[in-house]
mmCIF file of the N, C-alpha and C atoms, coordinates in Angstrom:
data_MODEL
# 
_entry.id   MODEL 
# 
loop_
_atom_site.group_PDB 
_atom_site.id 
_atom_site.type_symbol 
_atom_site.label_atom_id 
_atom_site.label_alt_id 
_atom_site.label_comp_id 
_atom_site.label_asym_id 
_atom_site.label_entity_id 
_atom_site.label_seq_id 
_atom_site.pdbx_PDB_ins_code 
_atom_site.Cartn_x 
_atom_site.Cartn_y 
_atom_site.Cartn_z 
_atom_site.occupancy 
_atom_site.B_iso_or_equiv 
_atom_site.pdbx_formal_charge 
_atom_site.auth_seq_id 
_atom_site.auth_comp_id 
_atom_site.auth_asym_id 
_atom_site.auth_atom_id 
_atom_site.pdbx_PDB_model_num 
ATOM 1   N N  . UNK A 1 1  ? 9.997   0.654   -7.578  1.00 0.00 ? 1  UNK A N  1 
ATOM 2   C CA . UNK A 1 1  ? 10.428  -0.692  -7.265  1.00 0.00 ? 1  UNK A CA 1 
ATOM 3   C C  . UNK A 1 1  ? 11.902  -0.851  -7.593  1.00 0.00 ? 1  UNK A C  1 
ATOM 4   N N  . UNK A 1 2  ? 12.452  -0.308  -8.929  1.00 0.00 ? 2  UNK A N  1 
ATOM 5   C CA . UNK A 1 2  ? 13.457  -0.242  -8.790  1.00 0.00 ? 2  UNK A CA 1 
ATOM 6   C C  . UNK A 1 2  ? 14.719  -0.004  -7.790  1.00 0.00 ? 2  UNK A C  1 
ATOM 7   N N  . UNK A 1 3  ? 14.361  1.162   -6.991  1.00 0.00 ? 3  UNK A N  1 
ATOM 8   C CA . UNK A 1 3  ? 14.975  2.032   -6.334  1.00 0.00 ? 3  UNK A CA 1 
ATOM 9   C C  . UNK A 1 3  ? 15.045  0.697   -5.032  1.00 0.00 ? 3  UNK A C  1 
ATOM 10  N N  . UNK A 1 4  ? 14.128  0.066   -4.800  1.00 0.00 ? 4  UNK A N  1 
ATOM 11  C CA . UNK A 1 4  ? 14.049  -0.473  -3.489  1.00 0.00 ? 4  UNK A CA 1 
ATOM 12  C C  . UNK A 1 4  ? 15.330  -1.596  -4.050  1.00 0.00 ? 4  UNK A C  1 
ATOM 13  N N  . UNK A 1 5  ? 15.203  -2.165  -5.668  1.00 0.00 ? 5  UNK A N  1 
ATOM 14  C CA . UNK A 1 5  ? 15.888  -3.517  -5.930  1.00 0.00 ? 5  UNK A CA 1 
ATOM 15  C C  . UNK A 1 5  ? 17.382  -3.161  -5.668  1.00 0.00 ? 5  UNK A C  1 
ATOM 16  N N  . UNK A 1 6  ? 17.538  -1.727  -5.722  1.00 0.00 ? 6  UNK A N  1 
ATOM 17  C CA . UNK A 1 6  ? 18.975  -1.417  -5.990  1.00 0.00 ? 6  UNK A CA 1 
ATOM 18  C C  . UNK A 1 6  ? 19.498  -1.049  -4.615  1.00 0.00 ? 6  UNK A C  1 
ATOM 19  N N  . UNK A 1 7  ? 18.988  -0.807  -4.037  1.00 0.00 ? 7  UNK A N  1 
ATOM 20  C CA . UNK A 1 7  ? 19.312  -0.460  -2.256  1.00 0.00 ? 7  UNK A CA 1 
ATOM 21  C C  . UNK A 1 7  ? 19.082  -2.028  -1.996  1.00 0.00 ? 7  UNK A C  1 
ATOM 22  N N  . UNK A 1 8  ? 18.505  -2.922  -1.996  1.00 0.00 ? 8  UNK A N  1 
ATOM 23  C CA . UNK A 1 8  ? 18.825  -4.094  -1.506  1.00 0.00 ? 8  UNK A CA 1 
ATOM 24  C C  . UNK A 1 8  ? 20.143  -4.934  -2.467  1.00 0.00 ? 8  UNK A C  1 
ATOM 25  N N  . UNK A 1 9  ? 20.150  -4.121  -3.506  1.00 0.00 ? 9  UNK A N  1 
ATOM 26  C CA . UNK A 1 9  ? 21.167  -5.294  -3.967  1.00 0.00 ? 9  UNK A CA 1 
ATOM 27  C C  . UNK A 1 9  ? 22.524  -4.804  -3.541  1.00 0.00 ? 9  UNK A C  1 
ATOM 28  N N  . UNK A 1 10 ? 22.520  -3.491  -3.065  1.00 0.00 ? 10 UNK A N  1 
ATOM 29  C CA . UNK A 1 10 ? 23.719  -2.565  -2.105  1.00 0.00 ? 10 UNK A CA 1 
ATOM 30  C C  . UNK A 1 10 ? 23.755  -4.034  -0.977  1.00 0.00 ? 10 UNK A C  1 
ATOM 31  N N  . UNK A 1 11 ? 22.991  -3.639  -0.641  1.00 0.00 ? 11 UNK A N  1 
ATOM 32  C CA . UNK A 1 11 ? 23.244  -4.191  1.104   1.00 0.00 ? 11 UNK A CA 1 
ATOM 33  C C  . UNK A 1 11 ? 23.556  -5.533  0.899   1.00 0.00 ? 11 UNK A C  1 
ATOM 34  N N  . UNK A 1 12 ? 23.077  -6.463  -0.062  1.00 0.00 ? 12 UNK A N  1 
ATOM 35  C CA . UNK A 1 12 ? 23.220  -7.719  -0.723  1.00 0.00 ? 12 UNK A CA 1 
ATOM 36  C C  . UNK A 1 12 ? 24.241  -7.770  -0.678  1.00 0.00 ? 12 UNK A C  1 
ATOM 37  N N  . UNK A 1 13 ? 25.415  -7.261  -1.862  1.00 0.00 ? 13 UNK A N  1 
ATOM 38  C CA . UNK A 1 13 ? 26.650  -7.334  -1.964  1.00 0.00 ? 13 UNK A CA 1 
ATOM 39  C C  . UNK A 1 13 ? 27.667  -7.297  -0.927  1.00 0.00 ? 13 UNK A C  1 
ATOM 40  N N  . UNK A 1 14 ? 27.576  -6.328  0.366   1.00 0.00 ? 14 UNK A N  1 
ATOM 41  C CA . UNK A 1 14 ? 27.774  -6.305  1.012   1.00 0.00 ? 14 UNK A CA 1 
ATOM 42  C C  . UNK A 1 14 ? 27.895  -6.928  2.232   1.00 0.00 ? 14 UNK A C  1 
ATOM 43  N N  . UNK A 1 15 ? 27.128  -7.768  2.283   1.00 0.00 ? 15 UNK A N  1 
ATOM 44  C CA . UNK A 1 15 ? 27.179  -8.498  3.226   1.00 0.00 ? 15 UNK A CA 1 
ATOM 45  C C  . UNK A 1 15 ? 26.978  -9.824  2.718   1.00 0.00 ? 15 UNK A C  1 
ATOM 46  N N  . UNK A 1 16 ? 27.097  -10.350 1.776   1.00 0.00 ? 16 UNK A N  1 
ATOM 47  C CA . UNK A 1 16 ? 27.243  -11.870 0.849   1.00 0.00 ? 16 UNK A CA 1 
ATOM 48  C C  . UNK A 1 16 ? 25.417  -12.266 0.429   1.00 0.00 ? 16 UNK A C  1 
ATOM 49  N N  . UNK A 1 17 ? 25.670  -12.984 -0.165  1.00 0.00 ? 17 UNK A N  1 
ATOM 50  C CA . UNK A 1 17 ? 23.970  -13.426 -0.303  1.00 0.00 ? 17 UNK A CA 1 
ATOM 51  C C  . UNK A 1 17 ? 24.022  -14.309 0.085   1.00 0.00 ? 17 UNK A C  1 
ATOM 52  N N  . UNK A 1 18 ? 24.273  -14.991 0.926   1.00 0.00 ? 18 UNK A N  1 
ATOM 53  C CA . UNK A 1 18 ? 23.811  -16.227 1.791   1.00 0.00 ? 18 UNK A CA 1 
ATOM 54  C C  . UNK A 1 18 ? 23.603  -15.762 3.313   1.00 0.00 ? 18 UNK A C  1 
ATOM 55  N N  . UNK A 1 19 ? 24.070  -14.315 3.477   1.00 0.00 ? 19 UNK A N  1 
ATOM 56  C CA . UNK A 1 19 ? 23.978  -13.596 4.658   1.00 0.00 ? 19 UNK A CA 1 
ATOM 57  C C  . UNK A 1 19 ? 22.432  -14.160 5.544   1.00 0.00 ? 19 UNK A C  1 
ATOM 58  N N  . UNK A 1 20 ? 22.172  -14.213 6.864   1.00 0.00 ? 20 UNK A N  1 
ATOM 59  C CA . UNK A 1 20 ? 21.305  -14.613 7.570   1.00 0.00 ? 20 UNK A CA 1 
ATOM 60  C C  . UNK A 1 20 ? 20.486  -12.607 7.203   1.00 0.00 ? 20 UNK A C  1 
ATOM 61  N N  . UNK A 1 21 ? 19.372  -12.587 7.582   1.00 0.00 ? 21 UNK A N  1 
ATOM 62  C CA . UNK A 1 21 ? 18.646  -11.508 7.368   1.00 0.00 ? 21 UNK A CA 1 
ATOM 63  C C  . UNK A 1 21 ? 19.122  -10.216 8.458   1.00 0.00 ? 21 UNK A C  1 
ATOM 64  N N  . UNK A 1 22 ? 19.639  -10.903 9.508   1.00 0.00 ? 22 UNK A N  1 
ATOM 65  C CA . UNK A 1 22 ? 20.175  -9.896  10.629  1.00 0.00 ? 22 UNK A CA 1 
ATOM 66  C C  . UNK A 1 22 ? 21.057  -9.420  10.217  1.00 0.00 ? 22 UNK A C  1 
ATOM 67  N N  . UNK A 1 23 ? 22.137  -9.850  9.129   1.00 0.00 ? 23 UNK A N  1 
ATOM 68  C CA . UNK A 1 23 ? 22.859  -9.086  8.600   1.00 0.00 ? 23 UNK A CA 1 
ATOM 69  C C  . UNK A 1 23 ? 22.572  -8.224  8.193   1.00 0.00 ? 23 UNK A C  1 
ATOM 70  N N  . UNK A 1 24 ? 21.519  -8.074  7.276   1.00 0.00 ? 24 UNK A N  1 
ATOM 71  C CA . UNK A 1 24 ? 21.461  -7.060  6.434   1.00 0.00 ? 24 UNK A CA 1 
ATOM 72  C C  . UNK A 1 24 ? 20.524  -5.517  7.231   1.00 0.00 ? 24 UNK A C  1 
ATOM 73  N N  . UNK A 1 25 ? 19.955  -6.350  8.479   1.00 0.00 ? 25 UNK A N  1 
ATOM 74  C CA . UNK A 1 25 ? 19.077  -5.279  8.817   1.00 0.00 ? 25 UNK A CA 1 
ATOM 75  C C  . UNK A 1 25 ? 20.392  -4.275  9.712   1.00 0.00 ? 25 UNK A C  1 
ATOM 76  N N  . UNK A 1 26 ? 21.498  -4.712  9.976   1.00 0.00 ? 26 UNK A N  1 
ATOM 77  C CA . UNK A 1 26 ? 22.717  -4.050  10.839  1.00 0.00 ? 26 UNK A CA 1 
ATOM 78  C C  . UNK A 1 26 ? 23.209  -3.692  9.734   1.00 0.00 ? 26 UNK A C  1 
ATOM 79  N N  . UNK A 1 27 ? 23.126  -3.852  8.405   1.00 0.00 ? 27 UNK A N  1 
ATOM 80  C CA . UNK A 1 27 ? 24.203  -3.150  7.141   1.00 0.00 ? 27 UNK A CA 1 
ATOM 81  C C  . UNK A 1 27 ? 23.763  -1.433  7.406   1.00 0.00 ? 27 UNK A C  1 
ATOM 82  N N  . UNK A 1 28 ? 24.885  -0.758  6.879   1.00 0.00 ? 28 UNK A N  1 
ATOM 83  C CA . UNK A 1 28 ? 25.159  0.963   6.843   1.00 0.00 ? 28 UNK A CA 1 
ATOM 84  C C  . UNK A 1 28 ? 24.372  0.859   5.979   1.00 0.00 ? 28 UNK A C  1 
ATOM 85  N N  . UNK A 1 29 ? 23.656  0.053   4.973   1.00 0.00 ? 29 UNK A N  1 
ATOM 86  C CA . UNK A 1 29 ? 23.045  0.423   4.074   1.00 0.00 ? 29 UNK A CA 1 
ATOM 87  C C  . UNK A 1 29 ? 21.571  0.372   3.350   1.00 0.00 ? 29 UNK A C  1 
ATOM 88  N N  . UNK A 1 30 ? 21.181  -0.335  5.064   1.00 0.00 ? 30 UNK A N  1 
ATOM 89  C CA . UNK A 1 30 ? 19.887  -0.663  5.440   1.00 0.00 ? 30 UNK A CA 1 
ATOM 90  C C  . UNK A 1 30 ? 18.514  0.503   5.252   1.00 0.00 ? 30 UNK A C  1 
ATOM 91  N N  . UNK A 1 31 ? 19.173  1.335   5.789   1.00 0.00 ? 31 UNK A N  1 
ATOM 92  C CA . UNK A 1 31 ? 18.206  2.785   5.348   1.00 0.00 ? 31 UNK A CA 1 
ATOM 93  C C  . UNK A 1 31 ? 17.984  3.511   4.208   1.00 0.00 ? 31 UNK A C  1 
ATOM 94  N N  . UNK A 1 32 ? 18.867  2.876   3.380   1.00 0.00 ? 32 UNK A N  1 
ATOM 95  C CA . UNK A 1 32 ? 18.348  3.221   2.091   1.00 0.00 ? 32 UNK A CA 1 
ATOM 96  C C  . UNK A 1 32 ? 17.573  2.468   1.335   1.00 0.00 ? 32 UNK A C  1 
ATOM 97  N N  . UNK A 1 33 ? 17.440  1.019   1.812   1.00 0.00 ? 33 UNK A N  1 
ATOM 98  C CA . UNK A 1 33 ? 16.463  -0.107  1.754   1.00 0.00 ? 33 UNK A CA 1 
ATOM 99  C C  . UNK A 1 33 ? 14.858  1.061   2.169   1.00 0.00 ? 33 UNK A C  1 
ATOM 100 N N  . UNK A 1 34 ? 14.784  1.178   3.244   1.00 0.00 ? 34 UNK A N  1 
ATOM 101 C CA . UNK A 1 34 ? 13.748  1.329   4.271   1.00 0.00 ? 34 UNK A CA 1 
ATOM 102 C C  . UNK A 1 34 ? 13.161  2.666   3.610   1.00 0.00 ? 34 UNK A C  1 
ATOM 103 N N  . UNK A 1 35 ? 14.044  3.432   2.867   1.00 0.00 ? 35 UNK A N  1 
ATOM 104 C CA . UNK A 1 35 ? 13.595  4.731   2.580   1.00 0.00 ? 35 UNK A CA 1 
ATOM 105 C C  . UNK A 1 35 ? 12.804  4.538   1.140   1.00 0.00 ? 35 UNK A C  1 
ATOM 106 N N  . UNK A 1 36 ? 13.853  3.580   0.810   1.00 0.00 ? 36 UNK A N  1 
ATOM 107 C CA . UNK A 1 36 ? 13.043  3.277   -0.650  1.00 0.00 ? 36 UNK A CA 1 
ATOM 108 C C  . UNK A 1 36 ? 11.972  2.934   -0.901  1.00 0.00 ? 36 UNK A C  1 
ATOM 109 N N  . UNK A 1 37 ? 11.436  1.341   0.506   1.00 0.00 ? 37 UNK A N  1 
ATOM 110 C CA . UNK A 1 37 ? 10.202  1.159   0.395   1.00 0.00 ? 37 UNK A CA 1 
ATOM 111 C C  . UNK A 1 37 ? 9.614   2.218   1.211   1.00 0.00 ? 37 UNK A C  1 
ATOM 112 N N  . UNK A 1 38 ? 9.741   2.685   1.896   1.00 0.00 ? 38 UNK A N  1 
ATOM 113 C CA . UNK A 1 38 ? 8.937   3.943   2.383   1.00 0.00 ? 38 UNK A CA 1 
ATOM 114 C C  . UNK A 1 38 ? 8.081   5.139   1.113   1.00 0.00 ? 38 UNK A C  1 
ATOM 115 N N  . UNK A 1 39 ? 9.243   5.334   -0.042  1.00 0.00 ? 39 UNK A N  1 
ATOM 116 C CA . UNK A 1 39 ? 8.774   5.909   -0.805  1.00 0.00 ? 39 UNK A CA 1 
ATOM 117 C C  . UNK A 1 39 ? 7.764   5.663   -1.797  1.00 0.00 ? 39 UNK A C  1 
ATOM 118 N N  . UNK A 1 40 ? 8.195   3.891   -2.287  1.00 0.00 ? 40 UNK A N  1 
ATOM 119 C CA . UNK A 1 40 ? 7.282   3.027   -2.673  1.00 0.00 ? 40 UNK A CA 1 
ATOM 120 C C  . UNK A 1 40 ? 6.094   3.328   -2.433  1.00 0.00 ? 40 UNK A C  1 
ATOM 121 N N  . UNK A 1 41 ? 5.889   2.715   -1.396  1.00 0.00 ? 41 UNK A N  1 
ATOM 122 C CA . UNK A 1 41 ? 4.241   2.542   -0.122  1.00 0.00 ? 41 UNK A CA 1 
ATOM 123 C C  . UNK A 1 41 ? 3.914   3.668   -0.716  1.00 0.00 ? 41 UNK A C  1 
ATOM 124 N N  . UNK A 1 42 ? 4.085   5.060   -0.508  1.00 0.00 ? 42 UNK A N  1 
ATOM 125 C CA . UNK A 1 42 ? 3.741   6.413   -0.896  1.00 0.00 ? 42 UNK A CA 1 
ATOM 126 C C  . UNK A 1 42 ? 3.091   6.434   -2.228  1.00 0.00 ? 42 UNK A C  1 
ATOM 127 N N  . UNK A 1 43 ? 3.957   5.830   -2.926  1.00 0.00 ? 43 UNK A N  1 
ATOM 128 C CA . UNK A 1 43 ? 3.001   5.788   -4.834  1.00 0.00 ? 43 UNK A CA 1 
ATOM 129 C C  . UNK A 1 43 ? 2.089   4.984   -4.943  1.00 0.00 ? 43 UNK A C  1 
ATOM 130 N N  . UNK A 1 44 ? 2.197   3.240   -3.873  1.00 0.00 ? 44 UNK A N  1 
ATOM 131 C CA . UNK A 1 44 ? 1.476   2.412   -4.170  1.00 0.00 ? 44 UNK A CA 1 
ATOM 132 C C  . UNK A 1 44 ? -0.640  3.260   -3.228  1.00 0.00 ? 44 UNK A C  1 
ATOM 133 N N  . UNK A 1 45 ? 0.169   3.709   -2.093  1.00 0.00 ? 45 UNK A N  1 
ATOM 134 C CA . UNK A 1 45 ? -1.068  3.813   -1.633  1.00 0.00 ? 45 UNK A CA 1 
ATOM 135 C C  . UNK A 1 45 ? -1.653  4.854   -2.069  1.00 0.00 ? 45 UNK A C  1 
ATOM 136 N N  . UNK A 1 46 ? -1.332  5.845   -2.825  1.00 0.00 ? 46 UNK A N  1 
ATOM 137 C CA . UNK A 1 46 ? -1.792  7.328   -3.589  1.00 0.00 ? 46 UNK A CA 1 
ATOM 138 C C  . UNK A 1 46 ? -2.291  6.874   -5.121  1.00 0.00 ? 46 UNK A C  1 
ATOM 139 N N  . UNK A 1 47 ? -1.899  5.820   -5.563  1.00 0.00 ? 47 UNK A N  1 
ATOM 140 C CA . UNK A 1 47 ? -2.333  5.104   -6.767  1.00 0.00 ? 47 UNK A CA 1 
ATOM 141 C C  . UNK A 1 47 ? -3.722  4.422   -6.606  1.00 0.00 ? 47 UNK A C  1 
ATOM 142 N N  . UNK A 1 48 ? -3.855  3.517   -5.155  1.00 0.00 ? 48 UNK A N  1 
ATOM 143 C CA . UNK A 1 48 ? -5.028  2.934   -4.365  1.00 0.00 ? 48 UNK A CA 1 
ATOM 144 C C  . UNK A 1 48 ? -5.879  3.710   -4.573  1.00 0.00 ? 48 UNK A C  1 
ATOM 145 N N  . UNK A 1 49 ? -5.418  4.829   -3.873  1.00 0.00 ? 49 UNK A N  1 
ATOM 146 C CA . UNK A 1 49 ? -6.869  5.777   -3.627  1.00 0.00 ? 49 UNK A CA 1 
ATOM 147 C C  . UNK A 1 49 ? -7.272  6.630   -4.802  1.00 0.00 ? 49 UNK A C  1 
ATOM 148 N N  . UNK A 1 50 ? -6.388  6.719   -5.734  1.00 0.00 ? 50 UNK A N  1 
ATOM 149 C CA . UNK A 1 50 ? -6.899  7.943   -6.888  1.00 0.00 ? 50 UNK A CA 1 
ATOM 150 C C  . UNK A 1 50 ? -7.201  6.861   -7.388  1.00 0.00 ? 50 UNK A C  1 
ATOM 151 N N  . UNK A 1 51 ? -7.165  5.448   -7.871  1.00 0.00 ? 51 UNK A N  1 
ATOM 152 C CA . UNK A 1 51 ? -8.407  4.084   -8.448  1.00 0.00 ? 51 UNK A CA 1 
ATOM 153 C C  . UNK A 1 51 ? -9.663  3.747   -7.857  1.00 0.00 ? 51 UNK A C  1 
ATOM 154 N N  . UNK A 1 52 ? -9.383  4.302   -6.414  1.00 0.00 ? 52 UNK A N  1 
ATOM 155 C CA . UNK A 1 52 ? -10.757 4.084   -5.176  1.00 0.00 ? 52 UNK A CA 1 
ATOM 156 C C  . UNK A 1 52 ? -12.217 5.015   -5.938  1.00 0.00 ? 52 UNK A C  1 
ATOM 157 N N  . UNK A 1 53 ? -10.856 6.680   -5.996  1.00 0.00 ? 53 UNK A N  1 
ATOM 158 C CA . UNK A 1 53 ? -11.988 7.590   -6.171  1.00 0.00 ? 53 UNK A CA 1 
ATOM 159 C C  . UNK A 1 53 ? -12.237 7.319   -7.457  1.00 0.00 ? 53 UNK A C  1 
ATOM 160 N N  . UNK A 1 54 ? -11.471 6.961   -8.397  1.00 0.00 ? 54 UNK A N  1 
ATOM 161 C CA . UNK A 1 54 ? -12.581 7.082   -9.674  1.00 0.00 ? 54 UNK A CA 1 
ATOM 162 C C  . UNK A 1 54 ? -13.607 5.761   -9.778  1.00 0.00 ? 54 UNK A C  1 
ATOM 163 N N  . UNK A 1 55 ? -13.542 4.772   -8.996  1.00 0.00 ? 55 UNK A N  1 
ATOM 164 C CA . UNK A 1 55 ? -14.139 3.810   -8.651  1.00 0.00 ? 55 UNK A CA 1 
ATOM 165 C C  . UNK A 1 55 ? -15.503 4.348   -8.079  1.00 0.00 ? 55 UNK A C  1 
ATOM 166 N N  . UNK A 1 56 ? -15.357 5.107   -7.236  1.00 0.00 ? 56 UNK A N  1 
ATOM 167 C CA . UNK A 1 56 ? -16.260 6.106   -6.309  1.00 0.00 ? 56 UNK A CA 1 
ATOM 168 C C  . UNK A 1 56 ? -17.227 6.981   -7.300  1.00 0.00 ? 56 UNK A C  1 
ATOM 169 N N  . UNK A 1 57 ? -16.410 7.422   -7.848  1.00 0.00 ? 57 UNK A N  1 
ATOM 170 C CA . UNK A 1 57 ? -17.427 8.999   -9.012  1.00 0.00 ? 57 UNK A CA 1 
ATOM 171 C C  . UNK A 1 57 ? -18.007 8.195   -10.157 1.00 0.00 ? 57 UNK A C  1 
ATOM 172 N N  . UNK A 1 58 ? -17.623 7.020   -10.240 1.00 0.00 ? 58 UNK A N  1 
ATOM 173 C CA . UNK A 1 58 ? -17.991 6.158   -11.375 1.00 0.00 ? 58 UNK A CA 1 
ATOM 174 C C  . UNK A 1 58 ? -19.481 5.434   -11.089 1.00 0.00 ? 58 UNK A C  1 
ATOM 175 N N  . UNK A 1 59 ? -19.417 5.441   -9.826  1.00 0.00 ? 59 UNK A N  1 
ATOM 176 C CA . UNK A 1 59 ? -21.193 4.913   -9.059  1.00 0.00 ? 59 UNK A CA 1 
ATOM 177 C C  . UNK A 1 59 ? -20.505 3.745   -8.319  1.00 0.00 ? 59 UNK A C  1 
ATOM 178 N N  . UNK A 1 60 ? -19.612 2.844   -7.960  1.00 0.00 ? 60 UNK A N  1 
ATOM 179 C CA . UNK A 1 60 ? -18.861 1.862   -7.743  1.00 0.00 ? 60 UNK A CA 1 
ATOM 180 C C  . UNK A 1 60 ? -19.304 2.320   -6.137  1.00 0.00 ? 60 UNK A C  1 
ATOM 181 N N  . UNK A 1 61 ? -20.041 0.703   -5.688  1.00 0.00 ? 61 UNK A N  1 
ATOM 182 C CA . UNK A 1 61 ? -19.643 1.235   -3.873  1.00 0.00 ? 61 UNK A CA 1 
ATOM 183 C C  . UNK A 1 61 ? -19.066 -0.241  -3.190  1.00 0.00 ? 61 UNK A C  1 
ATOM 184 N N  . UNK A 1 62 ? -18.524 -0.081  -2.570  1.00 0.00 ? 62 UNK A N  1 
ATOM 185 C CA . UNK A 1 62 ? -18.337 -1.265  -1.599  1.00 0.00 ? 62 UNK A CA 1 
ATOM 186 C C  . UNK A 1 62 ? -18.515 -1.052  -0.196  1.00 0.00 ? 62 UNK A C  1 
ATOM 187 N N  . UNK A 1 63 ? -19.288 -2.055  0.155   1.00 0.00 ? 63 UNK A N  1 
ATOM 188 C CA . UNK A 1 63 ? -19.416 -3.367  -0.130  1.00 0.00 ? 63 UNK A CA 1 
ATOM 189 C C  . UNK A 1 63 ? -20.714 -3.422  -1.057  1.00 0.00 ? 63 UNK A C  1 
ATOM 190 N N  . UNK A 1 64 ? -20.713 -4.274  -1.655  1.00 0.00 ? 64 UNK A N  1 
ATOM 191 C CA . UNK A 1 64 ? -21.365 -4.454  -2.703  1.00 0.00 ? 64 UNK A CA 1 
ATOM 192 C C  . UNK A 1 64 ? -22.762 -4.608  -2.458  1.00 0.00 ? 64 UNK A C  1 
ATOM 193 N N  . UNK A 1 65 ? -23.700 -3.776  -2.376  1.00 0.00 ? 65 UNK A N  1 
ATOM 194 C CA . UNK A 1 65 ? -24.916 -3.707  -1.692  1.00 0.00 ? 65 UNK A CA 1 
ATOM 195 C C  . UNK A 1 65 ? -25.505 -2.331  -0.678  1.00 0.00 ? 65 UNK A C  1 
ATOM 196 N N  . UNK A 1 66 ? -24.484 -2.024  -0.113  1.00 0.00 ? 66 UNK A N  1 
ATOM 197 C CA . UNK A 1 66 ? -24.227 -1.030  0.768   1.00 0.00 ? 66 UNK A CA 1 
ATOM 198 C C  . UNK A 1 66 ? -25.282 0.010   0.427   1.00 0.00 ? 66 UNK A C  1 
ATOM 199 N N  . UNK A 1 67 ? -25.545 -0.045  -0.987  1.00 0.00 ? 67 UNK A N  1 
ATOM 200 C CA . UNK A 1 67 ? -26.548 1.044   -1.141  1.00 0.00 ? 67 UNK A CA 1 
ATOM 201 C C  . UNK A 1 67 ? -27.654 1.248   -0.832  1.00 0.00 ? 67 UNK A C  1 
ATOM 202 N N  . UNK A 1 68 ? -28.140 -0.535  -1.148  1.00 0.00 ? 68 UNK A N  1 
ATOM 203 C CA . UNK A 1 68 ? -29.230 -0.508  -0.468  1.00 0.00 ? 68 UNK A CA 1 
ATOM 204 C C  . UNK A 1 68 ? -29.872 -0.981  0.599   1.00 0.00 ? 68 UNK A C  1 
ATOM 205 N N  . UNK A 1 69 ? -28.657 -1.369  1.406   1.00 0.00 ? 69 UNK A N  1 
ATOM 206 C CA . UNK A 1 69 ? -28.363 -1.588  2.786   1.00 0.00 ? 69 UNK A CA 1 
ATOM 207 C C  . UNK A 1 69 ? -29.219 -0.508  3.509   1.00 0.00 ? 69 UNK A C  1 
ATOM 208 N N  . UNK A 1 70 ? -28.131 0.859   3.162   1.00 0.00 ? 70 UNK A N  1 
ATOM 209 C CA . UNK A 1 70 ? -28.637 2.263   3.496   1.00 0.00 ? 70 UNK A CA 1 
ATOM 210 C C  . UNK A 1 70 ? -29.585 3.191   3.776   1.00 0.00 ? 70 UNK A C  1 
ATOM 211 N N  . UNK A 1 71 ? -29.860 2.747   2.151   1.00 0.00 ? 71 UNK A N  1 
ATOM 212 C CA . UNK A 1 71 ? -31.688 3.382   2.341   1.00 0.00 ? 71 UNK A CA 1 
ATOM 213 C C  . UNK A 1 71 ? -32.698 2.959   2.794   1.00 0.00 ? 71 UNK A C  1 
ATOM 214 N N  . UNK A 1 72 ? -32.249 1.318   2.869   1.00 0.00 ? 72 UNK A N  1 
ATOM 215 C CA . UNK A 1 72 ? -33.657 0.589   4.117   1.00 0.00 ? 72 UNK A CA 1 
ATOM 216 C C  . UNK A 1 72 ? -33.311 1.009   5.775   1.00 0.00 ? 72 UNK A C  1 
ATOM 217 N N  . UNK A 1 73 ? -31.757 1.404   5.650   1.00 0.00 ? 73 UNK A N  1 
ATOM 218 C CA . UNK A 1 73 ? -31.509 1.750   7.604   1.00 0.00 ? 73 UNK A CA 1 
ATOM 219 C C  . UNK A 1 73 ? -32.140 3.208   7.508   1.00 0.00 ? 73 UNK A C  1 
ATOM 220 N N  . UNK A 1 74 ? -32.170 4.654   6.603   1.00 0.00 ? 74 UNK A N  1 
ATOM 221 C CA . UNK A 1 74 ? -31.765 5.785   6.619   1.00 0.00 ? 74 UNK A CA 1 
ATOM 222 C C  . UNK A 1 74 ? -33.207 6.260   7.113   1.00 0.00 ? 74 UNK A C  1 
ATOM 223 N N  . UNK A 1 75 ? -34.660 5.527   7.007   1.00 0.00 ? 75 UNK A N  1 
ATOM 224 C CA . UNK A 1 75 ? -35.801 5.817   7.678   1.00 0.00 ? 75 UNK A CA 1 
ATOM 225 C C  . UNK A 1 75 ? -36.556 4.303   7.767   1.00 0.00 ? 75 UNK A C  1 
ATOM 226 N N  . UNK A 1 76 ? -36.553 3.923   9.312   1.00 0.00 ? 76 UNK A N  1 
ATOM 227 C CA . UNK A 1 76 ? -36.987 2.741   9.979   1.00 0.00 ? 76 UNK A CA 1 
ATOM 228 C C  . UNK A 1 76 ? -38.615 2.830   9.250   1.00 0.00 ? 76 UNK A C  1 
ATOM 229 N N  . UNK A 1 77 ? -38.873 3.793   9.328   1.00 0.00 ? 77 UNK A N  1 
ATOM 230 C CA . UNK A 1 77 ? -40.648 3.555   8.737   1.00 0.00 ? 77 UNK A CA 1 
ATOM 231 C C  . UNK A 1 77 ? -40.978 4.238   7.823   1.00 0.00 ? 77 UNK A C  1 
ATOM 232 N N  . UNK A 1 78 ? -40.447 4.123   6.747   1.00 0.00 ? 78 UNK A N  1 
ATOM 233 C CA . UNK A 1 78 ? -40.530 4.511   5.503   1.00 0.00 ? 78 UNK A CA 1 
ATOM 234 C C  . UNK A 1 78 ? -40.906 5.316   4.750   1.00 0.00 ? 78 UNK A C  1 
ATOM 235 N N  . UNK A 1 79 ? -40.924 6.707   5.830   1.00 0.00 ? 79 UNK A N  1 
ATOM 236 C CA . UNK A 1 79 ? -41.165 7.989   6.058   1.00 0.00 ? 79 UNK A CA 1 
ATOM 237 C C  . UNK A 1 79 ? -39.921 8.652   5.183   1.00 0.00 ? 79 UNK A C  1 
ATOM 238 N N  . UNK A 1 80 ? -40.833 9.680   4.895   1.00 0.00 ? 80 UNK A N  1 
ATOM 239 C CA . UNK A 1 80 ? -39.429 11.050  3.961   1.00 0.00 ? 80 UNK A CA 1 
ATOM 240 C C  . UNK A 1 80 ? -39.419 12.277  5.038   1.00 0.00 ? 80 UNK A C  1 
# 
């Protein structure tokens, strides 16, 4: 998060802070904005899923029921 505050506060300076938003998306210094949250997204959504899976191995299912949703669809007549 940092990384993203400091590439926007680049482009910030640069183009005033009262700048309209089109400014900043035409700043030289826009892509280092974009890369930053790009990299972001990368930790936030790899953080998601390694909390998903231990959510997962832990017995955790969603949607909340799903389990036994399942085993009443998995044989219509209650056959093994």
């Amino acid at each position: 998060m940092a990384g993203v505050g400091t590439a926007y506060s680049a482009v910030q300076k640069s183009v005033g802070a009262a700048a309209r938003d089109e400014a900043c998306l035409v700043s030289p210094g826009w892509s280092a904005v974009v890369a930053a949250a790009a990299r972001l997204a990368q930790v936030l959504v790899s953080n998601d899923l390694s909390a998903l899976s231990k959510l997962h191995d832990a017995g955790y299912r969603w949607p909340l029921g799903a389990e036994s949703l399942a085993s009443e669809t998995d044989d219509p007549h209650g056959e093994s």
